[in-house]
C-alpha positions in Angstrom: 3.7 -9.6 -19.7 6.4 -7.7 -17.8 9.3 -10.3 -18.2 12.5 -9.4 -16.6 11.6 -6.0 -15.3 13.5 -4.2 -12.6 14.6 -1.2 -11.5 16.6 -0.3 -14.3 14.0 0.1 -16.1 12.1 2.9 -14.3 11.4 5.7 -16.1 13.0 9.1 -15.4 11.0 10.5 -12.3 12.1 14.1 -12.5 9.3 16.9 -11.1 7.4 13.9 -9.8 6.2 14.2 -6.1 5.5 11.2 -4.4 4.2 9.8 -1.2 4.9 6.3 0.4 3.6 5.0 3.3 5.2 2.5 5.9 8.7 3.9 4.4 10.8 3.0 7.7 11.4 -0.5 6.2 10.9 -3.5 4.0 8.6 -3.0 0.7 8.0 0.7 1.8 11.8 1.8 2.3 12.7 0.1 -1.3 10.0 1.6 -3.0 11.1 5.1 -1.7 14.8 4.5 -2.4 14.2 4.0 -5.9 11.9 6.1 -6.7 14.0 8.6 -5.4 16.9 7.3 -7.7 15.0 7.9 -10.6 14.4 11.4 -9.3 11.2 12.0 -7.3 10.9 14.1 -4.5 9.5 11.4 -2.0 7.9 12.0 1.3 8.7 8.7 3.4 5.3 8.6 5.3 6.2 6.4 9.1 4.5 6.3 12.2 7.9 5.7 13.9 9.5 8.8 13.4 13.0 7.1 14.7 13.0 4.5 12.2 12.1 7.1 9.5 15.0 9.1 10.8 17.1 6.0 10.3 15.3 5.1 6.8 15.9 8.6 5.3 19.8 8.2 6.4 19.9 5.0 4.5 17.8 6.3 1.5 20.7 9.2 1.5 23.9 6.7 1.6 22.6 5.0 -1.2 21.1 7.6 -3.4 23.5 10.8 -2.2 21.1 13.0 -4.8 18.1 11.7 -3.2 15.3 14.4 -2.5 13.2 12.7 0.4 11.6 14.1 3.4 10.6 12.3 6.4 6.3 12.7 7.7 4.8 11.4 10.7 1.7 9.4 9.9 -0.1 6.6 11.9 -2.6 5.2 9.8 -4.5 3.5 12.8 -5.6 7.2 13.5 -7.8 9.2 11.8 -6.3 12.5 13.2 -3.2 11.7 12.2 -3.9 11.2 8.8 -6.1 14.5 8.8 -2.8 16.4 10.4 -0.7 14.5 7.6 -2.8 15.5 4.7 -3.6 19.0 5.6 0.6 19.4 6.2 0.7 18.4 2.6 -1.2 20.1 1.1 0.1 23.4 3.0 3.6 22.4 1.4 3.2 20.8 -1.7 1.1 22.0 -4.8 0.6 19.1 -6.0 0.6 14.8 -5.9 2.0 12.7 -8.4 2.3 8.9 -6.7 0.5 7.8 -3.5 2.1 4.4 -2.3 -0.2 3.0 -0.3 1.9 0.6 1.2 1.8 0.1 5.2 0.1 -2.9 6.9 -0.1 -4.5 9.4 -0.4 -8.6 10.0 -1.7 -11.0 12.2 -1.6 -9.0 15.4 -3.7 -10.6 18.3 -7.0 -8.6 18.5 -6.1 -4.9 19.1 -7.9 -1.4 18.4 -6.5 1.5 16.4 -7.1 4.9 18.2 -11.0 5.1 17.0 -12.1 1.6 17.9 -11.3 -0.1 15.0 -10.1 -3.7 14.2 -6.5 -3.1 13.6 -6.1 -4.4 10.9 -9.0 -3.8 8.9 -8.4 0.0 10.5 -4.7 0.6 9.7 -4.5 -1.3 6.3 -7.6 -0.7 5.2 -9.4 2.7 6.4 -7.0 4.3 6.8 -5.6 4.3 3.4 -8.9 4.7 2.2 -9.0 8.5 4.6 -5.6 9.4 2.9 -6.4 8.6 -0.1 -10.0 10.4 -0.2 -7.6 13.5 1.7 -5.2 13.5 -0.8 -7.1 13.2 -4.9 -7.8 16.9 -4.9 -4.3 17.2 -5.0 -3.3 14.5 -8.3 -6.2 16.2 -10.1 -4.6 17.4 -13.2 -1.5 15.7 -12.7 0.2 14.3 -15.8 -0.1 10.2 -15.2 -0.7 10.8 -11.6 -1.4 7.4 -10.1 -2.8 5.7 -6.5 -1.3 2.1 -6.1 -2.7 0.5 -3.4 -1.2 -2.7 -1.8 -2.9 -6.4 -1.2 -1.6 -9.5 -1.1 -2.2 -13.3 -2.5 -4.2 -12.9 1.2 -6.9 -11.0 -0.4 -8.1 -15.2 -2.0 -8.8 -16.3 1.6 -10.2 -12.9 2.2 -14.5 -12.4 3.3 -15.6 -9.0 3.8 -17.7 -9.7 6.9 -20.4 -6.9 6.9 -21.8 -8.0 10.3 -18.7 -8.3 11.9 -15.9 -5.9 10.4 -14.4 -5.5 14.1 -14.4 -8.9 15.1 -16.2 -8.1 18.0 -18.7 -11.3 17.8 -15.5 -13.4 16.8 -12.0 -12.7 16.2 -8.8 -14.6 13.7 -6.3 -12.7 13.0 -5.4 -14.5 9.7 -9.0 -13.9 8.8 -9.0 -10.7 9.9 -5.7 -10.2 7.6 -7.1 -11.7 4.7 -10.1 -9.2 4.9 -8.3 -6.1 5.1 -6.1 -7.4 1.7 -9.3 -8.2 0.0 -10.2 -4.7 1.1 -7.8 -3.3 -0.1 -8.2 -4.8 -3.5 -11.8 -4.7 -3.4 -10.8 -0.5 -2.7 -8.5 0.5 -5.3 -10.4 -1.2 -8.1 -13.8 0.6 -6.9 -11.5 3.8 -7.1 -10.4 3.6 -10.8 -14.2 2.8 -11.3 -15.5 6.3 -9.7 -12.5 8.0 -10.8 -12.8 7.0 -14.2 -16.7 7.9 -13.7 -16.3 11.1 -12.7 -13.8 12.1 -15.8 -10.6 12.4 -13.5 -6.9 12.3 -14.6 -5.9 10.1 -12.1 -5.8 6.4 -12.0 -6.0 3.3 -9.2 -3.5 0.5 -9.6 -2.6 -2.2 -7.4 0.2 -4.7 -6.6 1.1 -7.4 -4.0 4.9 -8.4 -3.8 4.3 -12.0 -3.6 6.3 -13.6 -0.4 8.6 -11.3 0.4 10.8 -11.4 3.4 10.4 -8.1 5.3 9.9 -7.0 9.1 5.7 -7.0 8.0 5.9 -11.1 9.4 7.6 -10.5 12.9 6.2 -7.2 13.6 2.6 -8.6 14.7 1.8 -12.1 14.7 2.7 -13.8 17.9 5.7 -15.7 19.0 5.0 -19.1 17.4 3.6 -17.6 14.0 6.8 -15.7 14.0 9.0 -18.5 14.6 7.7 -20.2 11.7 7.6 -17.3 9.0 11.1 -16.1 9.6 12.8 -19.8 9.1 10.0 -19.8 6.4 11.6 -16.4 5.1 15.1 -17.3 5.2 13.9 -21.1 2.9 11.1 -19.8 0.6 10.4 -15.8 0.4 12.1 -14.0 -2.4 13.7 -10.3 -0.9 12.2 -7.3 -0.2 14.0 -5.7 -3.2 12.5 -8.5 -5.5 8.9 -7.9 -3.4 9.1 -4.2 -4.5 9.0 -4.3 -8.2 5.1 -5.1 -8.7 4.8 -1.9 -6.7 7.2 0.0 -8.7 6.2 -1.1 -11.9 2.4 -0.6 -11.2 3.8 3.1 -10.0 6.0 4.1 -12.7 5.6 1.5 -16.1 4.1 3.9 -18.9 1.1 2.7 -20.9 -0.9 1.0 -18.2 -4.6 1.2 -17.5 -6.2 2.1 -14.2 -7.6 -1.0 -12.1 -4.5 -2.8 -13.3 -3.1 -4.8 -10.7 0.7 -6.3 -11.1 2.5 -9.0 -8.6 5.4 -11.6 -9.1 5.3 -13.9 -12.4 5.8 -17.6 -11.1 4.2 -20.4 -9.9 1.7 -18.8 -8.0 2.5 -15.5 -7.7 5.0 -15.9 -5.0 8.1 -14.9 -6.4 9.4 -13.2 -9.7 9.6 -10.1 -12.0 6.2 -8.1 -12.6 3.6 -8.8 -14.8 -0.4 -8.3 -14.5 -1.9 -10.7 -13.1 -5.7 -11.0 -12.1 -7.6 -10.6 -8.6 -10.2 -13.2 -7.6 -14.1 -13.3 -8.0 -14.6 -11.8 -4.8 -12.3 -8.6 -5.2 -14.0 -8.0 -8.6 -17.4 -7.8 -7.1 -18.7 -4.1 -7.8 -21.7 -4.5 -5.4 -18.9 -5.4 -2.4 -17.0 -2.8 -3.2 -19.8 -0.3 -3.4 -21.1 -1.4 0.3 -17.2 -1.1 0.9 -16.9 2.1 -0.1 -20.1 3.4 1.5 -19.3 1.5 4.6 -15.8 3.3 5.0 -16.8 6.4 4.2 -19.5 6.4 7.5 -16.9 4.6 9.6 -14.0 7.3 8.4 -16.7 10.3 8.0 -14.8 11.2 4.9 
């Protein structure tokens, strides 16, 4: 049990190198800013490159020491996350900590730039092409960690084999849930083949209970919107609160790969980090196997 955890408690991040995705704001933009405090060198990964302008300026305010760099990457394109990796590795000789922390939810049916369901696209494949782009580089690392983001969504989450695109029928709140199971269903099949192969580095993942960030009136439409942000303002815990699972599962010494870490109350919705436990369905190795096969064709990683 994590108890009263927060940032205070993040260990010294000095000669760390880190990446976080979806940086611009909300869960992403906290995780950078104190990881940064602690002393990484972070590379705020956005596909807005205004926002990220913006985000970096505010990472800087608060954290004048901070060493952070602002990327351009649009995880509903594989070519962009190709161009994004092989910029990295050009610049940097190594990874330490790969946030994998952008998403999208509850857009009305919409295709990323190679056909894909959003959703299931941006959130799930392509983290899954960054992260495949990127181990080479945390090979060898001391502690080097992947923490990959779900969501208490992943429990209403089916991995639809037949229909990952919705093309034969399409909800988005279905379609959501099955990118967060994805996800979940991902990173734990990663610690699996990591720790298989012998690697250094290890899969984590975290879900920041119901945090109120931009994620809820960014995609779903005007009614759903409505009702999540006077739901945000009466329920959600903040974004700084919603940030800790991730930075704990990132940075908290002695943990074990597949380890996955969200908020410690009633439910999971709100609180200080501790580990908690995925459902049946996100701990099914033969999903995840077909998962991992199925992404790897879709991606051609």
């Amino acid at each position: 049990m994590a108890g009263g955890w927060d940032v205070r408690e993040i260990p010294d991040q000095t000669g760390r190198i880190a990446i976080v995705t979806g940086a611009n704001s909300g869960l992403g933009l906290v995780t950078a800013r104190e990881l940064a405090r602690a002393g990484a060198s972070v590379v705020m990964a956005c596909r807005n490159l205004d926002k990220g302008h913006a985000a970096v300026d505010g990472v800087r305010a608060a954290v004048p020491e901070a060493q952070v760099q602002l990327e351009e990457l649009d995880l509903a394109s594989l070519a962009s996350v190709r161009d994004f990796a092989e910029r990295f590795r050009a610049t940097h000789d190594g990874l330490d900590l790969l946030i994998n922390n952008a998403g999208v939810m509850a857009p009305p049916r919409r295709r990323t730039a190679d056909g894909f369901e959003l959703q299931f696209g941006t959130n799930h494949l392509g983290h899954f092409a960054l992260t495949t782009a990127l181990l080479e580089t945390m090979e060898g690392r001391e502690d080097a960690r992947v923490v990959t983001l779900s969501s208490t969504a992943h429990k209403m989450g089916r991995i639809n084999f037949d229909n990952l695109g919705g093309d034969r029928h399409y909800f988005r709140w279905n379609a959501y849930g099955q990118s967060k199971l994805a996800n979940l269903l991902f990173a734990l099949e990663l610690d699996r083949r990591l720790q298989g192969a012998g690697s250094t580095v290890m899969s984590l993942a975290a879900h920041p209970g119901y945090a109120a960030t931009n994620l809820q009136s960014a995609g779903p439409p005007l009614f759903d919107r409505l009702v999540m942000v006077a739901s945000n303002a009466l329920i959600a815990q903040s974004d700084e609160m919603g940030a800790l699972p991730i930075l704990y599962a990132a940075t908290q010494p002695g943990l074990e790969g597949g380890t996955y870490v969200g908020p410690d109350s009633f439910r999971e919705q709100r609180g200080h980090p501790t580990i908690v436990q995925p459902n049946g369905r996100a701990r099914d190795p033969e999903s995840a196997r077909r998962l991992w096969e199925v992404s790897e064709r879709l991606t051609t990683v």
